[in-house]
C-alpha positions as CSV (number, residue, x, y, z in Angstrom):
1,X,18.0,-42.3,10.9
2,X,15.7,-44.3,13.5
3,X,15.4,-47.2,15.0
4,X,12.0,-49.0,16.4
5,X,13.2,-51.3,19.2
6,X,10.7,-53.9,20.5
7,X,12.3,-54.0,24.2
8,X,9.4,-55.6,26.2
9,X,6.3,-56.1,23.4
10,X,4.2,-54.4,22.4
11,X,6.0,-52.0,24.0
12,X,9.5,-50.3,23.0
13,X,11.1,-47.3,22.2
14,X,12.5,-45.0,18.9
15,X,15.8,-44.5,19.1
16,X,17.2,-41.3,17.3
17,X,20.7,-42.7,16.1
18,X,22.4,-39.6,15.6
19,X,22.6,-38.7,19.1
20,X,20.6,-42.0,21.1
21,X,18.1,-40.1,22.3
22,X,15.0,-42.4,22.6
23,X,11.4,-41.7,23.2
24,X,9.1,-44.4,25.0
25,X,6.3,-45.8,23.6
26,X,3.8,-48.6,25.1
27,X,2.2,-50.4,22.1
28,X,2.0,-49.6,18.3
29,X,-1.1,-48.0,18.4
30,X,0.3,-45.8,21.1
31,X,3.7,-45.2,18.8
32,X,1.4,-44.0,15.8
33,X,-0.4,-41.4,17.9
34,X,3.1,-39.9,18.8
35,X,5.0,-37.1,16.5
36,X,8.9,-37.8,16.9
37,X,11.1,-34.8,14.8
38,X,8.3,-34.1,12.8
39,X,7.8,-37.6,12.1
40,X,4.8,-40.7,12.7
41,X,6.1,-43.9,12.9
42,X,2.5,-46.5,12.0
43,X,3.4,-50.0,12.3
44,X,0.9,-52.6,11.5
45,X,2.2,-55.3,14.0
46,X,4.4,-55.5,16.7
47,X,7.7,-57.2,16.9
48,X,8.9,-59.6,18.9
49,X,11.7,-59.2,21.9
50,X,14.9,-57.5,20.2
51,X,13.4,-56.7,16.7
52,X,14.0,-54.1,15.8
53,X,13.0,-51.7,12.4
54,X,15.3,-49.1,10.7
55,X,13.7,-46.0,8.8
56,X,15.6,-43.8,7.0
57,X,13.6,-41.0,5.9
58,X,15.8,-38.5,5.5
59,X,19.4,-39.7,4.4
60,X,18.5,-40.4,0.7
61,X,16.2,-37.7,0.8
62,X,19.2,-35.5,-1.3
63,X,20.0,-38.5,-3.8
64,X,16.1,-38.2,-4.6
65,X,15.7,-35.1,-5.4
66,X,15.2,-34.5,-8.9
67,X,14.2,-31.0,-11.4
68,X,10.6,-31.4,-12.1
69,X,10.7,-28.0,-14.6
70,X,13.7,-28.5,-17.2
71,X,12.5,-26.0,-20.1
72,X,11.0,-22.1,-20.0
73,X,7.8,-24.0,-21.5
74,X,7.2,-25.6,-18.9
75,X,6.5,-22.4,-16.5
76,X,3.2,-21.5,-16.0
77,X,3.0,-17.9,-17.7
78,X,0.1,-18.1,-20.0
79,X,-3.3,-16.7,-18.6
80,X,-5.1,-20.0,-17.8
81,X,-7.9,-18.8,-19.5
82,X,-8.2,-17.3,-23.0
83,X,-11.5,-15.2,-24.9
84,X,-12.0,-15.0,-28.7
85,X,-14.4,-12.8,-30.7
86,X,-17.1,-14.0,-32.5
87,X,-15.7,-14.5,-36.1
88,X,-19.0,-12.5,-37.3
89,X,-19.3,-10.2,-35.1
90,X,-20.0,-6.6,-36.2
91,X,-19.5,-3.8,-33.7
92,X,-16.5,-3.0,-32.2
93,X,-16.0,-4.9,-29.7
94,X,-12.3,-5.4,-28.5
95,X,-10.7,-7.3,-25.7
96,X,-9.0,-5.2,-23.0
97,X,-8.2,-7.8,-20.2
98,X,-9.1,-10.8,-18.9
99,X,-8.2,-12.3,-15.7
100,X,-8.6,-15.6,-13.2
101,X,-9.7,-13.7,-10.1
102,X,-10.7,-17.3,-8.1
103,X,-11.0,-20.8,-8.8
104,X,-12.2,-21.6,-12.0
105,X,-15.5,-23.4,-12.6
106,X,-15.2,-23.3,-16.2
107,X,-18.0,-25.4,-18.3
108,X,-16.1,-28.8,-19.5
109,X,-13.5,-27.9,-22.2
110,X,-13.9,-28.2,-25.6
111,X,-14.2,-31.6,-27.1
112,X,-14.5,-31.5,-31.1
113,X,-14.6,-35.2,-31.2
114,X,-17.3,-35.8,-29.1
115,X,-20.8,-37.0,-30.4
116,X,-22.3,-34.3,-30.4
117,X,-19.2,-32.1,-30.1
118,X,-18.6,-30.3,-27.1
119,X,-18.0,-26.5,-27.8
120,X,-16.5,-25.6,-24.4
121,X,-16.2,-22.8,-22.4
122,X,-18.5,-20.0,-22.3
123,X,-20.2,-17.8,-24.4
124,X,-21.0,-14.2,-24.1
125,X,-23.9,-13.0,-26.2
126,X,-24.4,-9.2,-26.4
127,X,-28.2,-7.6,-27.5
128,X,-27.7,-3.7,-28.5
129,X,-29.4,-1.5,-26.6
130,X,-29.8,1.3,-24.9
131,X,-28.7,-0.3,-23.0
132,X,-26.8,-3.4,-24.1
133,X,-27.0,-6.2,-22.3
134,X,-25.0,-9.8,-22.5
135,X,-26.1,-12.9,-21.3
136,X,-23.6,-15.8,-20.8
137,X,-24.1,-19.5,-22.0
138,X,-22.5,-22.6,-21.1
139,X,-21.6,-24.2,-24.2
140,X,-20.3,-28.0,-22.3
141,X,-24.2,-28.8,-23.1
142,X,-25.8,-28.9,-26.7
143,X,-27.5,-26.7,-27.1
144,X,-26.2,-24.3,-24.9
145,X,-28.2,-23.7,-21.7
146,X,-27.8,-19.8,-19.7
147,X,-25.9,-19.7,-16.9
148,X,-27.6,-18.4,-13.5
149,X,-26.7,-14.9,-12.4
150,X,-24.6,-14.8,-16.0
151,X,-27.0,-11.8,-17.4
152,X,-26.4,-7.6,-17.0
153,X,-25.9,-4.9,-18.3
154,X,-22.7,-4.3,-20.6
155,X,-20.8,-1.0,-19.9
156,X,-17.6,-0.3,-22.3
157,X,-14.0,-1.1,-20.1
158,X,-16.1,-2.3,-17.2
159,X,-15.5,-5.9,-16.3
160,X,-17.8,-8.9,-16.1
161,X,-17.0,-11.6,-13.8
162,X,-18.2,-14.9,-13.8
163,X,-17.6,-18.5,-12.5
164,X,-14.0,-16.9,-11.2
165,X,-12.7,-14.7,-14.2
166,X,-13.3,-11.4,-15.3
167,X,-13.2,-9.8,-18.8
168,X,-13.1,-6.3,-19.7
169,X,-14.3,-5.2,-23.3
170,X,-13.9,-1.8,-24.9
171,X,-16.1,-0.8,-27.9
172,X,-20.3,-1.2,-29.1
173,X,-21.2,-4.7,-29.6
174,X,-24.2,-5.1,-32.1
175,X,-27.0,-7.4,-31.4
176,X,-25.6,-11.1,-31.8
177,X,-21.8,-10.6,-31.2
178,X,-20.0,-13.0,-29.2
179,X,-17.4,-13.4,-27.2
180,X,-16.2,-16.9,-25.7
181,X,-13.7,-17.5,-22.5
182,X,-13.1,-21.2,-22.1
183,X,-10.1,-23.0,-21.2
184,X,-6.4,-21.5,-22.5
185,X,-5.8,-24.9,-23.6
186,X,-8.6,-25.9,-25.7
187,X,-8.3,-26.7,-29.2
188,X,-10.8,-23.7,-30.8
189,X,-8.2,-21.6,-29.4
190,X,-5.7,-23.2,-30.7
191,X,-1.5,-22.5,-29.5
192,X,-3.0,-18.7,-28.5
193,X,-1.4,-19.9,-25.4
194,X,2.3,-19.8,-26.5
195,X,2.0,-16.1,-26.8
196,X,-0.1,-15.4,-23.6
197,X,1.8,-14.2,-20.7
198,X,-1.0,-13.1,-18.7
199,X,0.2,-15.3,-15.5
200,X,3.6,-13.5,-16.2
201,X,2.2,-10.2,-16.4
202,X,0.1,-10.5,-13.1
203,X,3.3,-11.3,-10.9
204,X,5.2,-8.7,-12.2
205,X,2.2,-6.5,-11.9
206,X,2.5,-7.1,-8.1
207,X,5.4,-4.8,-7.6
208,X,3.7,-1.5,-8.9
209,X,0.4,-2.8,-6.6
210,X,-0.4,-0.5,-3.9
211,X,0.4,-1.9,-0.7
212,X,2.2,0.0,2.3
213,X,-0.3,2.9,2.9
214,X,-1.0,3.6,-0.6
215,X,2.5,3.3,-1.7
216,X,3.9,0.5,-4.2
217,X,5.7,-2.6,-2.7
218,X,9.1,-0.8,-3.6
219,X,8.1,2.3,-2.1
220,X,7.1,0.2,0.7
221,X,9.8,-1.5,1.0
222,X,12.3,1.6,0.8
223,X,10.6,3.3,3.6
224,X,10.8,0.1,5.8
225,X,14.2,-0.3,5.5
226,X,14.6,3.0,6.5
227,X,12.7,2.6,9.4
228,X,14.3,-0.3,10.4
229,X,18.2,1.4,9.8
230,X,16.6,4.0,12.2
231,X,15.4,2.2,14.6
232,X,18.5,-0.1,15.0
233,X,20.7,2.9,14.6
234,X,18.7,4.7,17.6
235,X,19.2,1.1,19.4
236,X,23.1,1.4,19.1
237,X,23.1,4.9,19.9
238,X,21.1,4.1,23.2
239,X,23.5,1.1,24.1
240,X,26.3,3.2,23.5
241,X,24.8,6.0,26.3
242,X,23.4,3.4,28.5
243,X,27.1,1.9,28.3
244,X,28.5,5.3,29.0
245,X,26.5,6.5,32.0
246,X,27.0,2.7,33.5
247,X,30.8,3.7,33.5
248,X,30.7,7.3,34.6
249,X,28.1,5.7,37.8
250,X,30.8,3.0,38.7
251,X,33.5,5.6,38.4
252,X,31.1,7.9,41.1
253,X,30.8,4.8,43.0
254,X,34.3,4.4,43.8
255,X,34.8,8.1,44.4
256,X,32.2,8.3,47.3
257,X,32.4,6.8,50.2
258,X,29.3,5.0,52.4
259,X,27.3,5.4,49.5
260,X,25.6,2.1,47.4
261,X,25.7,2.1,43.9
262,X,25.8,-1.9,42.9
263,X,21.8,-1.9,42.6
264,X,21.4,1.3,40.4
265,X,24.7,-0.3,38.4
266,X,23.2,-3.2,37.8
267,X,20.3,-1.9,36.6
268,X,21.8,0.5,34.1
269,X,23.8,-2.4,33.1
270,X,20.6,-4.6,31.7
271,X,19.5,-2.3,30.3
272,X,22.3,-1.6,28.3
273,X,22.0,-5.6,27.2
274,X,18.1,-5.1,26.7
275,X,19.0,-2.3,24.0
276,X,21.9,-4.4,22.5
277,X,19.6,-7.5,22.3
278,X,17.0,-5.3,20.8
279,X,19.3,-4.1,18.1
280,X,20.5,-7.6,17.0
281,X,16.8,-8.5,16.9
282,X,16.4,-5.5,14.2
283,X,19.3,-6.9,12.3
284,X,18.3,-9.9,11.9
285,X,14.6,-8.6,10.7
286,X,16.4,-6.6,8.0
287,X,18.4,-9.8,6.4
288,X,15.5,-11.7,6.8
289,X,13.3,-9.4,4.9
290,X,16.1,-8.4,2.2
291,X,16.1,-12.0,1.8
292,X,12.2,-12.3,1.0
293,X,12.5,-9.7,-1.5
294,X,15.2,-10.7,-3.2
295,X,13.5,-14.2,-3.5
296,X,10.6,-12.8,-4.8
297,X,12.2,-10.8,-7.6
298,X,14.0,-14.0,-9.2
């Protein structure tokens, strides 16, 4: 907790009550330019001699707390956006992925109420070639109106990105298929998103990703602990020989007379301490990182 004293107005201090520690301050303008733990204290008036203002922004912090996510629905796995075929389409068009690969700038979603009614989304249309080509249409406008740069040439299992998502279809589309990508949530699509895991998929999808020098983040992760246990075990080994010819120097120094060994000692001595500090360091990288993983797998 802390405590805003008015000592000699406009000018006072913030005392820290957990320990008294207080920190000067010469008007309230002054105070509000200050951080103090993290922390800006912005009064709009000063007080008078001996006022003083208690915050407590920290103590009921615990009591406050409160779950915000209370049921598996309420995670975030579905694919935040969601494609359907053309109902009359008739090539062979199938869907293969589909992907948020930025923000989205999806067209306004569907609206079937509206006067006219909104459609929603976007909409693919494919023109058989050779070679087939799509063009996409932003169907938030009646009638729908072509979306810049949203034209090219369609090539089976390679994907089209647009307006931050990207679709990959497999198969020949015949001249006048669809395809629309709009919003997961919109009603022409209707509870599709129940069984969409695509968010899901992506994180878990994140482990096999290549990461460390062309290896998978498990690989990756393998070899760096192994590094590390290396490293640290090469650390103890060199403490352990820096320890042992720091004894067998102070053992010569004794033997010989007239001779001054308490420099070169000394020496050996930090940096037997340099290695030991140097192996605690590694130590403390492996928990931390074990840590991160293991977090990152719940």
């Amino acid at each position: 907790d802390y405590e805003v004293r008015f000592t000699t107005p406009p000018a006072g201090q913030v005392v820290r009550l957990s320990d008294g520690k207080a920190t000067a301050f010469t008007d309230i303008a002054n105070l509000g330019t200050q951080q103090i733990d993290g922390l800006t204290f912005n009064l709009t008036s000063a007080g008078a001699a001996g006022e003083r203002v208690l915050f407590k922004p920290f103590s009921a912090s615990a009591a406050n707390m409160q779950a915000l996510v209370t049921s598996p629905r309420d995670l975030a796995a579905a694919n935040p956006v969601n494609a359907a075929m053309g109902t009359s389409n008739g090539g062979t068009l199938q869907l293969a992925g589909l992907t948020a690969t930025g923000p989205l700038t999806l067209p306004a979603n569907a609206n079937p109420a509206a006067v006219p009614p909104v459609l929603g989304g976007v909409q693919l249309e494919f023109t058989a070639g050779p070679p087939t080509t799509y063009a996409a249409f932003d169907r938030g406008t009646n009638p729908p109106t072509a979306i810049p740069g949203g034209t090219g040439t369609f090539v089976s299992g390679q994907p089209i990105s647009i307006n931050g998502w990207s679709i990959t279809l497999q198969g020949s589309p015949k001249t006048g298929d669809t395809v629309t990508v709009g919003n997961a949530l919109d009603p022409q699509y209707g509870d599709a998103y129940t069984r969409n895991a695509g968010n899901a998929s992506a994180l878990v999808s994140v482990r096999d990703k290549k990461m460390f020098d062309e290896s998978t983040m498990g690989d990756g992760y393998a070899g760096l602990m192994a590094q590390v246990g290396t490293r640290t075990q090469s650390a103890l080994y060199a403490a352990e020989l820096s320890s042992t010819i720091a004894s067998n120097l102070e053992a010569d120094r004794t033997a010989v007379s007239g001779v001054n060994l308490d420099e070169e000692a000394a020496k050996l001595i930090q940096y037997q301490q340099a290695y030991q500090a140097s192996a605690k360091m590694l130590q403390i990288a492996q928990g931390i990182f074990d840590s991160l993983i293991q977090s990152m797998g719940r």
